[in-house]
DOTILO-963250 format. One record per atom (N, C-alpha, C): residue number from 1; z, x, y. Coordinates in Angstrom, 3 decimals, decimal comma. Layout:
# residues N
<NUM; <Z; X; Y>>
...
***
This chain:
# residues 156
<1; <115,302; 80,018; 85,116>>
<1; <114,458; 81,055; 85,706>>
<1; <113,261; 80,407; 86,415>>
<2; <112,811; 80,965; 87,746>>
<2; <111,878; 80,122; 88,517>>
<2; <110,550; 80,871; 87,768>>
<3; <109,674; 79,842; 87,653>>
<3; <108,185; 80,293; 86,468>>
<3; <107,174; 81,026; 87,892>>
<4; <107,039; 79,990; 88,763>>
<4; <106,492; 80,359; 89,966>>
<4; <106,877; 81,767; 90,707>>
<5; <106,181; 82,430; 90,969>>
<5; <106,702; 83,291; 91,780>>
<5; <105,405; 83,575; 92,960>>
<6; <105,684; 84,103; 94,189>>
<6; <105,204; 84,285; 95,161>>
<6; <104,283; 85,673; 95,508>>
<7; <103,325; 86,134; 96,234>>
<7; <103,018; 87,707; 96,334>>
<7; <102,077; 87,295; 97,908>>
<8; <102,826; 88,132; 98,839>>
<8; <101,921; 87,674; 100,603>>
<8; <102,468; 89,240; 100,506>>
<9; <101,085; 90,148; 100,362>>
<9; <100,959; 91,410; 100,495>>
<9; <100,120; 91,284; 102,525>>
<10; <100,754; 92,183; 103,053>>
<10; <100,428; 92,395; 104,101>>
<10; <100,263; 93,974; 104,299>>
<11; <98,488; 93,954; 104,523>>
<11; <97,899; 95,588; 104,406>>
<11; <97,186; 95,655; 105,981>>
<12; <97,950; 96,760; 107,089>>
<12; <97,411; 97,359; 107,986>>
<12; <96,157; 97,673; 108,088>>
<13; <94,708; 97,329; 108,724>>
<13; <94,023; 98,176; 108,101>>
<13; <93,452; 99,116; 109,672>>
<14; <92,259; 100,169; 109,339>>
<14; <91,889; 100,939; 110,528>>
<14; <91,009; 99,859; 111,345>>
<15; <90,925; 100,661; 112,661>>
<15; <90,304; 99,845; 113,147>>
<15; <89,627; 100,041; 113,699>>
<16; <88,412; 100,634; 112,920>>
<16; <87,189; 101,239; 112,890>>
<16; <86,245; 100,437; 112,642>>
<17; <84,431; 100,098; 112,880>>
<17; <84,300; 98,837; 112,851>>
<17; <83,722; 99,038; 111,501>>
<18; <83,726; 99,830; 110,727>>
<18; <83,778; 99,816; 109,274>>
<18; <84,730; 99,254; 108,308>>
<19; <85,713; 99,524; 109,149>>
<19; <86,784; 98,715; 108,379>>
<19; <87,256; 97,327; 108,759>>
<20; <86,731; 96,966; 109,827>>
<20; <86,690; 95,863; 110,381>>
<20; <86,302; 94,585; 109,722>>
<21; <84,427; 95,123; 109,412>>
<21; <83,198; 94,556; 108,698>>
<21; <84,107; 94,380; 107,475>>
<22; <84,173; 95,291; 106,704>>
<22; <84,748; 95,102; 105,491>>
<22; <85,938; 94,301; 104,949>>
<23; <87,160; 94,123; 105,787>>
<23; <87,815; 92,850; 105,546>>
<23; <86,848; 91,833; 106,112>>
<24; <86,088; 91,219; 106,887>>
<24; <85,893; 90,204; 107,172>>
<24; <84,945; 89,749; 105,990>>
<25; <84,321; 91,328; 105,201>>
<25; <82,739; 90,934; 103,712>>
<25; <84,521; 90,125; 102,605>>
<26; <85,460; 90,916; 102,726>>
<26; <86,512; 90,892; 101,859>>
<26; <87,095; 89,261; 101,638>>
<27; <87,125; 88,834; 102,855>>
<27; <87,560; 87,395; 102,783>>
<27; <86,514; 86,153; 102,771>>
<28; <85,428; 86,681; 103,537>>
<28; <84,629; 85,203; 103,118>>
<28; <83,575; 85,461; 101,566>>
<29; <84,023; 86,980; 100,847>>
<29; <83,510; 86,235; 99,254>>
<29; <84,529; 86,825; 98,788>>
<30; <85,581; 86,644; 98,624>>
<30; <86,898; 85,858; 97,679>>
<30; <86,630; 85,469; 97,166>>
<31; <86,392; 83,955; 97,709>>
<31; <86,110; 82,962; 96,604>>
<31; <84,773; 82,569; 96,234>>
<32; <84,575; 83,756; 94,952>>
<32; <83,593; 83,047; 94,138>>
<32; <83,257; 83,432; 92,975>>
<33; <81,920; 82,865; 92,119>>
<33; <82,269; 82,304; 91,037>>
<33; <82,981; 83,721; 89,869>>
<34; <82,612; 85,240; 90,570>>
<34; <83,142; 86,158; 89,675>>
<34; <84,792; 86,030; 89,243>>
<35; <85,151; 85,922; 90,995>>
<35; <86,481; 85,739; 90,947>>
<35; <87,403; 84,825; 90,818>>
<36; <86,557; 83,864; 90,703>>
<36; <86,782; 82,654; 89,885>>
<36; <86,778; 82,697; 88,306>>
<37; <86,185; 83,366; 87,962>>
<37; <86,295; 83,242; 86,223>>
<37; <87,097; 84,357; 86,021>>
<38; <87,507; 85,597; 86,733>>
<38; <88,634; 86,251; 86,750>>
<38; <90,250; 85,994; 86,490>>
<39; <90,244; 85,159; 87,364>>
<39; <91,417; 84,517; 87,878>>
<39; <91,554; 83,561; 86,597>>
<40; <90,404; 82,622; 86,209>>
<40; <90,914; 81,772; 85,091>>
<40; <90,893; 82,361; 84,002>>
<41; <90,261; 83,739; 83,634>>
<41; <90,619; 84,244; 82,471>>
<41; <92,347; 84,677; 82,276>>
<42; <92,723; 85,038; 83,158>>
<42; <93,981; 85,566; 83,184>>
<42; <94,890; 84,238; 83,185>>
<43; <94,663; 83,279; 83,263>>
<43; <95,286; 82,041; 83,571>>
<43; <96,955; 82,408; 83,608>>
<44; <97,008; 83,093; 85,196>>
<44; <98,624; 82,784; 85,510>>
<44; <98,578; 82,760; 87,229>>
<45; <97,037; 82,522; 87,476>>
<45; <97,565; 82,271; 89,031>>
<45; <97,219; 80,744; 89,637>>
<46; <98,413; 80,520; 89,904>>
<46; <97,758; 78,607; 90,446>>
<46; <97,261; 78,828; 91,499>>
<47; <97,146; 79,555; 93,212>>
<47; <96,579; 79,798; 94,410>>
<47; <96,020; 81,217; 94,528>>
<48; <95,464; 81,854; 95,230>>
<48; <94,907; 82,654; 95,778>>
<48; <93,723; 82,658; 96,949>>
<49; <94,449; 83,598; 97,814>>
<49; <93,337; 83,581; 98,797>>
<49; <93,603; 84,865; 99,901>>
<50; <92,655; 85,374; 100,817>>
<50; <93,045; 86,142; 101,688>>
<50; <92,536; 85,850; 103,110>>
<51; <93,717; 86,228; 104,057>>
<51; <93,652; 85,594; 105,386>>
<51; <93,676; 86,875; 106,263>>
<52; <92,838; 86,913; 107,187>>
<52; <92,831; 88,018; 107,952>>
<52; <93,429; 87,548; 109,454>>
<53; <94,530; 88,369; 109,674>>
<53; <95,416; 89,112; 110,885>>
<53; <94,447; 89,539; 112,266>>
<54; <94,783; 88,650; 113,335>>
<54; <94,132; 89,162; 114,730>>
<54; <94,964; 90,221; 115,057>>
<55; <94,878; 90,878; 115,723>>
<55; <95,181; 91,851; 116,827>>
<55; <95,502; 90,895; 117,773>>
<56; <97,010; 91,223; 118,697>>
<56; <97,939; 90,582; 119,109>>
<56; <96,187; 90,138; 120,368>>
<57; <95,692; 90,714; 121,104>>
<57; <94,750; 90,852; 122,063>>
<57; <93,829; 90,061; 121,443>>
<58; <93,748; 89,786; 119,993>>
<58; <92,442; 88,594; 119,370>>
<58; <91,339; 89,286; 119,372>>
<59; <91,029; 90,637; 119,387>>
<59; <89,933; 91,236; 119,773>>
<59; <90,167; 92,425; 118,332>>
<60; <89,636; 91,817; 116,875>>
<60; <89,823; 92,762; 115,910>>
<60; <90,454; 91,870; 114,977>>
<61; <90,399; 92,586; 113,903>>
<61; <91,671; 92,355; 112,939>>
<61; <92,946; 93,304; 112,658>>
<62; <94,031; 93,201; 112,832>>
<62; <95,513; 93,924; 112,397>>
<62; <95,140; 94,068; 111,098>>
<63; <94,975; 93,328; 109,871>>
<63; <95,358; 93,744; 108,496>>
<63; <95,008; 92,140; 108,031>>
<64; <95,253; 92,316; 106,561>>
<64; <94,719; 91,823; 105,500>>
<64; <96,006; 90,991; 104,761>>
<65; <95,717; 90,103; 104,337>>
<65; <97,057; 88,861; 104,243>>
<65; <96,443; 88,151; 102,506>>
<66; <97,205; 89,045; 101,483>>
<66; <96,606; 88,374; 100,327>>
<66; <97,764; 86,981; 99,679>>
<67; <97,377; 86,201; 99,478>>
<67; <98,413; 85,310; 99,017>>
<67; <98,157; 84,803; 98,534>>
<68; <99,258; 84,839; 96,678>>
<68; <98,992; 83,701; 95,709>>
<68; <100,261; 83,738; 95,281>>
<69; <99,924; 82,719; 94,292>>
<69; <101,185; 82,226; 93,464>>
<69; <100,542; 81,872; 91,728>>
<70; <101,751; 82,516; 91,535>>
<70; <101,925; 82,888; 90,199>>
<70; <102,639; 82,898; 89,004>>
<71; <102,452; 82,943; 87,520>>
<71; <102,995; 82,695; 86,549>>
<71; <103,873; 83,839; 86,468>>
<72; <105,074; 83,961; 86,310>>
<72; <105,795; 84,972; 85,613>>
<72; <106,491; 85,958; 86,154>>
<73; <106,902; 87,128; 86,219>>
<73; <107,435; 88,092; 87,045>>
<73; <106,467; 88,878; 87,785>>
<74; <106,643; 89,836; 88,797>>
<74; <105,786; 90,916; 89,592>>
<74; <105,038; 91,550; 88,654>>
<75; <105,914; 92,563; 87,707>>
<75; <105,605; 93,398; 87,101>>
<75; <104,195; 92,720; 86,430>>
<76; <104,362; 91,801; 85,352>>
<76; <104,162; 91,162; 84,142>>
<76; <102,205; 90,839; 84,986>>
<77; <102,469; 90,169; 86,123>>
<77; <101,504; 89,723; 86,925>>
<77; <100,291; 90,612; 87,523>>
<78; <101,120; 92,127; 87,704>>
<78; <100,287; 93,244; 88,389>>
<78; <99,915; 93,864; 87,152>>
<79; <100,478; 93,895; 86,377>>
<79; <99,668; 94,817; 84,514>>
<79; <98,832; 93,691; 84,249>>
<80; <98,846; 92,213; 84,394>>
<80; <97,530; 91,574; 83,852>>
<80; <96,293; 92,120; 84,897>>
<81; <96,483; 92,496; 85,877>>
<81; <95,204; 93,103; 87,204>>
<81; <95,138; 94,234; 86,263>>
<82; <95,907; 94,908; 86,229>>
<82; <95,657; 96,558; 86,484>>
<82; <94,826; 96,607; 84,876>>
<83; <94,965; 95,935; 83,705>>
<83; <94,451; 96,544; 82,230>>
<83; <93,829; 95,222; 82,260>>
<84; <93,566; 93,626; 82,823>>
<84; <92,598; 92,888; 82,424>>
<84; <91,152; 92,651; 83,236>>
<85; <91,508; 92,683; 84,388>>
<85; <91,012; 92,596; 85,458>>
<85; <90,199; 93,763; 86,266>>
<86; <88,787; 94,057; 86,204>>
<86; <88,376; 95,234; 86,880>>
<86; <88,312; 94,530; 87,515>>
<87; <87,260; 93,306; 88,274>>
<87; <86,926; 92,478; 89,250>>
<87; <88,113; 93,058; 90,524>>
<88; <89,240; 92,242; 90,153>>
<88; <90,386; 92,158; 90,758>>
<88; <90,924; 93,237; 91,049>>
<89; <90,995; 93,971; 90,474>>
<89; <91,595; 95,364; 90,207>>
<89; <90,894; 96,147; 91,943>>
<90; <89,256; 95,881; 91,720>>
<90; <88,421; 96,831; 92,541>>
<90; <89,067; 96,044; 93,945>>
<91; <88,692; 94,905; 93,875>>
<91; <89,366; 94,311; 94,952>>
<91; <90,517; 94,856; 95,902>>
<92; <91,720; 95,191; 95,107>>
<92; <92,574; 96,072; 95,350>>
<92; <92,712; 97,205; 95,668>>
<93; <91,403; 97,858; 95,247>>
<93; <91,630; 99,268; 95,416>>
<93; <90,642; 99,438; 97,043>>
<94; <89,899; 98,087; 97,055>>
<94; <89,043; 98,055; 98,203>>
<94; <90,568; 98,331; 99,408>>
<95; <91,100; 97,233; 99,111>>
<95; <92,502; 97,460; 99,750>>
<95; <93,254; 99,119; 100,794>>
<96; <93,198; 99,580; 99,755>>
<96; <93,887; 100,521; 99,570>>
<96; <93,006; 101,705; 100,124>>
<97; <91,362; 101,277; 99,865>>
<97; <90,637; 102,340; 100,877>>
<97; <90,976; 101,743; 102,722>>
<98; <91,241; 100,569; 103,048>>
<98; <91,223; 100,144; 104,322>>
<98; <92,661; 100,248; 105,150>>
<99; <93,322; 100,730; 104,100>>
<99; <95,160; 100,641; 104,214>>
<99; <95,156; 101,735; 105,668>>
<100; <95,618; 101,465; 106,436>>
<100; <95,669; 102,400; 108,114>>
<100; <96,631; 103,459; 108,114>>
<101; <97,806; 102,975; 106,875>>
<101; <98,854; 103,882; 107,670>>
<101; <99,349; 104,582; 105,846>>
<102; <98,142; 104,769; 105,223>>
<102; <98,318; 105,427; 104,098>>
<102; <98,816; 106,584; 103,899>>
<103; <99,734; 107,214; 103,241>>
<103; <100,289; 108,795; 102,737>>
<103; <99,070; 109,469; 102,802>>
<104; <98,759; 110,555; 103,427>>
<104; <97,801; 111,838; 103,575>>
<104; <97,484; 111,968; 102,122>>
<105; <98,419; 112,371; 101,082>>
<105; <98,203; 112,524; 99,772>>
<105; <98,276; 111,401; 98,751>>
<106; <97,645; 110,273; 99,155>>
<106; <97,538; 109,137; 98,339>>
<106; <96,165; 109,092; 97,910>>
<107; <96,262; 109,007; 96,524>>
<107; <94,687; 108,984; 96,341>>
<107; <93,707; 107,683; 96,226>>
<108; <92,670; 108,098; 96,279>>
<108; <91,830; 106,966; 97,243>>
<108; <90,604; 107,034; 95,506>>
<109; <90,584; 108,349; 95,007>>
<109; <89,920; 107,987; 93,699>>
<109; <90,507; 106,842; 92,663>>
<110; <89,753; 105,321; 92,437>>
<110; <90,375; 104,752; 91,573>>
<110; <90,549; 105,127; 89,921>>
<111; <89,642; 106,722; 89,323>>
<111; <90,271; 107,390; 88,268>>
<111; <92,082; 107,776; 88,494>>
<112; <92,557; 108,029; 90,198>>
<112; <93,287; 108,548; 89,829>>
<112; <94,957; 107,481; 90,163>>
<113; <94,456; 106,508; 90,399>>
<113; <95,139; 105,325; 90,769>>
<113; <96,071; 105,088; 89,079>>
<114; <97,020; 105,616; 89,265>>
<114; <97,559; 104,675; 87,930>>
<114; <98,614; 103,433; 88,041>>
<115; <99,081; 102,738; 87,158>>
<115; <99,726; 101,998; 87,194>>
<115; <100,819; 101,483; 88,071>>
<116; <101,487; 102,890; 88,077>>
<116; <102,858; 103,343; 88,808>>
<116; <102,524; 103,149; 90,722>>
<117; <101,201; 103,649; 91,078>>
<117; <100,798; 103,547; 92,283>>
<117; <100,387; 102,875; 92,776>>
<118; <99,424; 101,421; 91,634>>
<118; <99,336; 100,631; 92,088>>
<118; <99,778; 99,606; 92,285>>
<119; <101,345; 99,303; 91,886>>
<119; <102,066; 98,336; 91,629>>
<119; <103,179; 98,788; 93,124>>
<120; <103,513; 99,922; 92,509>>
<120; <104,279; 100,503; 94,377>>
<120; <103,458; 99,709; 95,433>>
<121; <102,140; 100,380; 95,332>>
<121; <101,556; 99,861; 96,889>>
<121; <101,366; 98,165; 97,082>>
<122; <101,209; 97,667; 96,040>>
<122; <101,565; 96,363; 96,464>>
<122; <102,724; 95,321; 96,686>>
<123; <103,563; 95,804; 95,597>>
<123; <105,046; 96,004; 96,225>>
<123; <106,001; 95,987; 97,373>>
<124; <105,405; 97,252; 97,453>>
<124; <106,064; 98,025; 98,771>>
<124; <105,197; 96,413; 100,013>>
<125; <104,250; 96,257; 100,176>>
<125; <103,563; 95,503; 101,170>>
<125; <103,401; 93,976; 100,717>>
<126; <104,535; 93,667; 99,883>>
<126; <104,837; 92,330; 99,278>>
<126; <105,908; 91,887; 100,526>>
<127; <105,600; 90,815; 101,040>>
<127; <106,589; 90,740; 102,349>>
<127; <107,837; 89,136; 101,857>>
<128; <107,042; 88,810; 100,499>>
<128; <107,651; 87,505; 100,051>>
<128; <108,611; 87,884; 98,713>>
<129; <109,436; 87,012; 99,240>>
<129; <111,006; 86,799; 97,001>>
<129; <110,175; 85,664; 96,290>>
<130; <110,857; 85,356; 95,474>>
<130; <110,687; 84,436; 95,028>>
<130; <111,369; 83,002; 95,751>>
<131; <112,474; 83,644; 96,165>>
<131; <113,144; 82,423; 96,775>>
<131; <112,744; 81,837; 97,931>>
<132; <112,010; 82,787; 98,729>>
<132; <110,945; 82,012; 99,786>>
<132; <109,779; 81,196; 99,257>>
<133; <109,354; 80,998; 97,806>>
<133; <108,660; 79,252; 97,213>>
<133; <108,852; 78,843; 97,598>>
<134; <108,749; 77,868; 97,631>>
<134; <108,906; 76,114; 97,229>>
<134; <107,637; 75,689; 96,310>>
<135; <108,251; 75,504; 95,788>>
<135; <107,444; 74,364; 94,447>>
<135; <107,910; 73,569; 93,945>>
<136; <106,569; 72,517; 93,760>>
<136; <106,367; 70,662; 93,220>>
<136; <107,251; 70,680; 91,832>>
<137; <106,752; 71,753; 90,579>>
<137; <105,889; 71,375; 89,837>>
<137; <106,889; 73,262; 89,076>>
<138; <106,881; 72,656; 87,586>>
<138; <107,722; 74,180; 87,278>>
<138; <106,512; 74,743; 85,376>>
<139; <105,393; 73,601; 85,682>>
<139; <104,385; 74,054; 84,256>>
<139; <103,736; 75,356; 85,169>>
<140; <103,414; 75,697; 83,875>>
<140; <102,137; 76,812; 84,037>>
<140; <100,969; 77,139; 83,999>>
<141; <100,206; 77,248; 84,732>>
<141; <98,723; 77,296; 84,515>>
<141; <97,991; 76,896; 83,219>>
<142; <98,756; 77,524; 82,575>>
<142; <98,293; 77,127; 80,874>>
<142; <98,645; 75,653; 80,894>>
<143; <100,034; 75,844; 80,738>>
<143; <99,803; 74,079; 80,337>>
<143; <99,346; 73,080; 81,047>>
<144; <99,002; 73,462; 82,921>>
<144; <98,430; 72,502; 83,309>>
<144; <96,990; 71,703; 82,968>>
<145; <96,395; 73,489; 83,082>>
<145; <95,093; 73,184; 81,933>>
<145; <94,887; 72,201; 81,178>>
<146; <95,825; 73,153; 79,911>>
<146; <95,882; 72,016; 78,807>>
<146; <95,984; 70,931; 78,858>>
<147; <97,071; 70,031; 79,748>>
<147; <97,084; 68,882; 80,143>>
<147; <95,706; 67,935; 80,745>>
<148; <95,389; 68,977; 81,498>>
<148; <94,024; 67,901; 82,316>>
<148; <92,987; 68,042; 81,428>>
<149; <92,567; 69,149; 80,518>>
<149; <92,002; 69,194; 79,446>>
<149; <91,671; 67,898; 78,699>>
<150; <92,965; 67,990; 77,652>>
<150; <93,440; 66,824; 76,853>>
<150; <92,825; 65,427; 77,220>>
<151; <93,396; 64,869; 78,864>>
<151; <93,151; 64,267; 79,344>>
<151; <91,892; 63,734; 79,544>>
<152; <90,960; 64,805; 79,977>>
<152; <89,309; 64,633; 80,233>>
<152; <88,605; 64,720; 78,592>>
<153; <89,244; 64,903; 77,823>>
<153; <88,546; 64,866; 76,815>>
<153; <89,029; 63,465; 76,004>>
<154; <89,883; 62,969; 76,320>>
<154; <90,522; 61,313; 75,985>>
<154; <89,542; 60,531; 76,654>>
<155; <88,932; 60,955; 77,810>>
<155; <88,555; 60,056; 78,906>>
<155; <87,436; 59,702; 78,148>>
<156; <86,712; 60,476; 78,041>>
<156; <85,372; 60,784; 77,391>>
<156; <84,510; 59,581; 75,954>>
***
């Protein structure tokens, strides 16, 4: 069974310059230190990051390009967001307010976001298998840890 698995969610967004601003606040603080201790609390994602989509004309952004890689199955991966993760979670739902070509009756309250809807919508806009990986390397976050851990504490 491949441990790695893949997630390149690709989200439309409006293109309003509200929604514009807001993927561009969305991608240059990604990375930091909240979502950084997020991510390592959950310890099952080895990459993450989000890349924003020009407009064929270069004048805008098309949509929102999240991509990581990860420990375990879809499912298993989106219930550690949805019940460990608010950080991450909001992140997502930021998502989902900027989504362009959303269902009229999709709700946009994150009380009313459950499980079932939020795993569809990322899903559904998951454009990667697993079999489009490639990977080095078949440990897991955990044990890589552990390993360099061990290691730096031998060093010592």
């Amino acid at each position: 069974m491949q441990t790695v698995n893949p997630l390149t969610m690709y989200v439309p967004i409006y293109q309003t310059p509200e929604a514009q601003a807001a993927a561009k606040y969305a991608q240059a603080n990604f990375n930091n230190p909240i979502t950084k201790a997020s991510l390592d609390n959950m310890a099952i994602v080895h990459y993450a990051r989000i890349a924003l989509v020009p407009n064929n004309d270069n004048k805008g952004i098309a949509g929102i390009l999240v991509i990581t890689e990860f420990d375990g199955d879809m499912n298993t991966y989106l219930k550690a967001f949805f019940d460990n993760s608010d950080t991450i979670k909001a992140a997502f739902l930021v998502l989902i307010n900027l989504w362009a070509n959303k269902p009229a009756d999709f709700p946009t309250d994150p009380n009313k976001i459950d499980f079932g809807l939020f795993s569809n919508f990322i899903n559904d806009r998951n454009i990667s298998q697993s079999s489009d990986l490639y990977y080095a390397y078949s440990q897991s976050v955990e044990q890589i840890v552990a390993t360099f851990s061990e290691a730096e504490e031998a060093a010592e």
